[in-house]
C-alpha positions in Angstrom: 0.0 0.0 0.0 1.5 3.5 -1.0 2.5 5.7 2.2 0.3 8.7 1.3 -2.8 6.4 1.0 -1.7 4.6 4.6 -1.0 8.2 5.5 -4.4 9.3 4.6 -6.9 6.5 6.1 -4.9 7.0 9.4 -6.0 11.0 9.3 -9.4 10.1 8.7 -9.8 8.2 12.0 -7.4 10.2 14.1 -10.7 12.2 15.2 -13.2 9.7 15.9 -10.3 8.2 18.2 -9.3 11.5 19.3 -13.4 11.6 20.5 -14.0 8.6 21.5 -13.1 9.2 25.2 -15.2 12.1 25.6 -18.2 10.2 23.9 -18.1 7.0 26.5 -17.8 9.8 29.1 -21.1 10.9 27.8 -22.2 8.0 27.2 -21.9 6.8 30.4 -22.6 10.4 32.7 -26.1 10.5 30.4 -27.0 7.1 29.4 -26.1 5.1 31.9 -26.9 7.7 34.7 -30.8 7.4 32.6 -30.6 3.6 32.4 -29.3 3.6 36.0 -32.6 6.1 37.6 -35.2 4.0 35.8 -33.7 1.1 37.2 -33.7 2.2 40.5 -37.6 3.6 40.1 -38.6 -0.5 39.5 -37.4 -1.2 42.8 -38.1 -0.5 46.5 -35.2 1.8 46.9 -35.6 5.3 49.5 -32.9 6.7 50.8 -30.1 4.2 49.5 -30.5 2.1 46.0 -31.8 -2.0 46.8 -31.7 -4.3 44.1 -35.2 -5.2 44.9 -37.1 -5.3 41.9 -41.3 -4.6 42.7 -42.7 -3.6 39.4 -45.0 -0.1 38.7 -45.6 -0.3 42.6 -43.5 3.0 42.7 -45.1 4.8 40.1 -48.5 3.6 41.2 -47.9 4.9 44.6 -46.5 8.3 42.6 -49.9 8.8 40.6 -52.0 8.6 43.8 -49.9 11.1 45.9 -52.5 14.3 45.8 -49.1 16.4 45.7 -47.7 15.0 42.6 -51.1 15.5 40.4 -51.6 19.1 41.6 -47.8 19.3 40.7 -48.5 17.6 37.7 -52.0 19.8 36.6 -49.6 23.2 38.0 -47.0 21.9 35.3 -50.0 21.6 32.5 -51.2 25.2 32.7 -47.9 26.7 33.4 -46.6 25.4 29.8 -49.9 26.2 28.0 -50.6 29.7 29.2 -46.7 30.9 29.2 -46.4 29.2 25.2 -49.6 30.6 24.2 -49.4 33.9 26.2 -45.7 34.8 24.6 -46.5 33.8 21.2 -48.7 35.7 21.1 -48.1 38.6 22.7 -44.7 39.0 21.0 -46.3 38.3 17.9 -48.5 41.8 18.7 -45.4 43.9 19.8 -43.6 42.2 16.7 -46.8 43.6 14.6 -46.9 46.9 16.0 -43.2 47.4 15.7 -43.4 46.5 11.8 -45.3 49.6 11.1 -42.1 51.6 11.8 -42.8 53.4 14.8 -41.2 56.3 16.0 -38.5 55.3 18.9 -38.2 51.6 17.2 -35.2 50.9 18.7 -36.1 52.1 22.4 -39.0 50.2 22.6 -37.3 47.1 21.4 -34.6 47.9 24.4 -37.3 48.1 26.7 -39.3 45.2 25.2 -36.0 42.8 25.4 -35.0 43.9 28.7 -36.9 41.7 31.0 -35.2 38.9 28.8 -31.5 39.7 29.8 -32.8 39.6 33.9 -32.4 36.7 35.6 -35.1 34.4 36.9 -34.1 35.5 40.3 -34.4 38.7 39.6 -37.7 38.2 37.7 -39.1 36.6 40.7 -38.4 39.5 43.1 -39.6 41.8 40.9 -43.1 40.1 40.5 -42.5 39.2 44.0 -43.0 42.5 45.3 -45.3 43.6 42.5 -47.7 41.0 44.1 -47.6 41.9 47.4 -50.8 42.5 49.3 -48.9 45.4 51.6 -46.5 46.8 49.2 -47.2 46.2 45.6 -49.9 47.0 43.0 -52.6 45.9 45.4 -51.3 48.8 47.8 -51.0 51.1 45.2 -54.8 50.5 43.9 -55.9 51.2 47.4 -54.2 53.9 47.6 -56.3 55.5 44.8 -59.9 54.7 46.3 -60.1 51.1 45.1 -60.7 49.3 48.3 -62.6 46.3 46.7 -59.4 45.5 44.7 -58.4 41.8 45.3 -54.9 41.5 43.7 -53.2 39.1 46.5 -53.1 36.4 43.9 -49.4 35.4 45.0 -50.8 34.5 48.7 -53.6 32.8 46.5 -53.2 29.2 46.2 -55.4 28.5 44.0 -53.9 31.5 41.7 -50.1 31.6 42.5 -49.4 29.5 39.3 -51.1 32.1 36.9 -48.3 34.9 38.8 -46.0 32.3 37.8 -47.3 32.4 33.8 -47.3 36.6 34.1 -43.9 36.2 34.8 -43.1 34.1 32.7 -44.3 35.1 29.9 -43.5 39.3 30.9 -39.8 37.8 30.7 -39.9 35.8 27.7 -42.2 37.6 25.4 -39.6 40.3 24.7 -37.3 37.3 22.8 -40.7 36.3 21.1 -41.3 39.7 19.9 -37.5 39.8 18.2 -37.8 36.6 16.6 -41.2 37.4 15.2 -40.1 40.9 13.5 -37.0 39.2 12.2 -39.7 37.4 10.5 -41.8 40.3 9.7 -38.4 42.2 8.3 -37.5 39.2 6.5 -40.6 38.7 4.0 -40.7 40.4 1.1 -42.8 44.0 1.0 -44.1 42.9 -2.7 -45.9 40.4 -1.0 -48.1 42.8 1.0 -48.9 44.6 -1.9 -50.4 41.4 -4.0 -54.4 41.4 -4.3 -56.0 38.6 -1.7 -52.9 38.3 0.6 -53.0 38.1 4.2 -51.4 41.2 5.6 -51.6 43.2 8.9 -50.9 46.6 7.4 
């Protein structure tokens, strides 16, 4: 066999072995730690994994704890309200943005600001916005509106939808950015063609 063919087939498997010890690494932190947990969730193990192999009983006892399905329902209309409420409330700043508004670029600043905040941050700020004593709920007493019930955050039965205002206050900004890339992107003939679909 010539050298520069030898030469050649060893190059092309120089990275695949050059890889190959961070892809068992991977392998074995992801897979196996995976294959390992649904083992262990098959057996009677608490505190400290036993090789004691008992079926569904685990997840049968999981689907009848009342904490796990409000968890589970919480979980539900989290992700449906924040997906639905930031699609489509970037899609409207996207919208009104697309008809060239004076200050463009401020408002996309202030639009895309909650987006570079932390969740921490995020959550302190709705935090205190939510508070009975302190927050909006103060404030709309304040001006005469005694009857105002804004206390949603002490609110059981309500915190979860604080959670999706949040949420989606945060993330609706990115939303919006995506969107009038989009917006941007199509071509202005096709707004001026008979029958099509514009918001202009």
């Amino acid at each position: 066999m010539p050298k520069s063919l030898d030469h050649k087939r060893r190059f092309h498997w120089a990275p695949y072995v050059a890889l190959a010890p961070a892809a068992l690494i991977a392998a074995f932190m992801y897979v196996g730690t995976m294959a390992w947990t649904i083992w262990i969730s098959f057996t009677s193990s608490k505190m400290l994994p036993i090789n004691n192999f008992v079926g569904f009983y685990q997840y049968q006892r999981l689907f009848a704890d009342e904490r796990w399905q409000i968890s589970a329902s919480n979980l539900v209309i989290y992700v449906v309200l924040f997906i639905a409420g930031s699609l489509v409330l970037g899609l409207l700043l996207a919208i009104a943005l697309d008809q060239r508004v004076r200050a463009e670029s401020s408002l996309r600043t202030i639009f895309l600001y909650p987006q570079g905040m932390s969740f921490i941050v995020t959550g302190l700020v709705w935090q205190w916005i939510m508070n009975p004593e302190l927050g909006l709920q103060n404030v709309v007493h304040q001006l005469g509106w005694r009857s105002a019930q804004l206390d949603w955050i002490v609110r059981p039965h309500l915190a979860i939808y604080v959670l999706v205002i949040a949420g989606v206050w945060q993330a609706a900004g990115l939303v919006m950015a995506i969107m009038l890339a989009g917006l941007r992107g199509i071509d202005p003939e096709l707004w001026k063609r008979p029958g099509s679909m514009a918001f202009r």
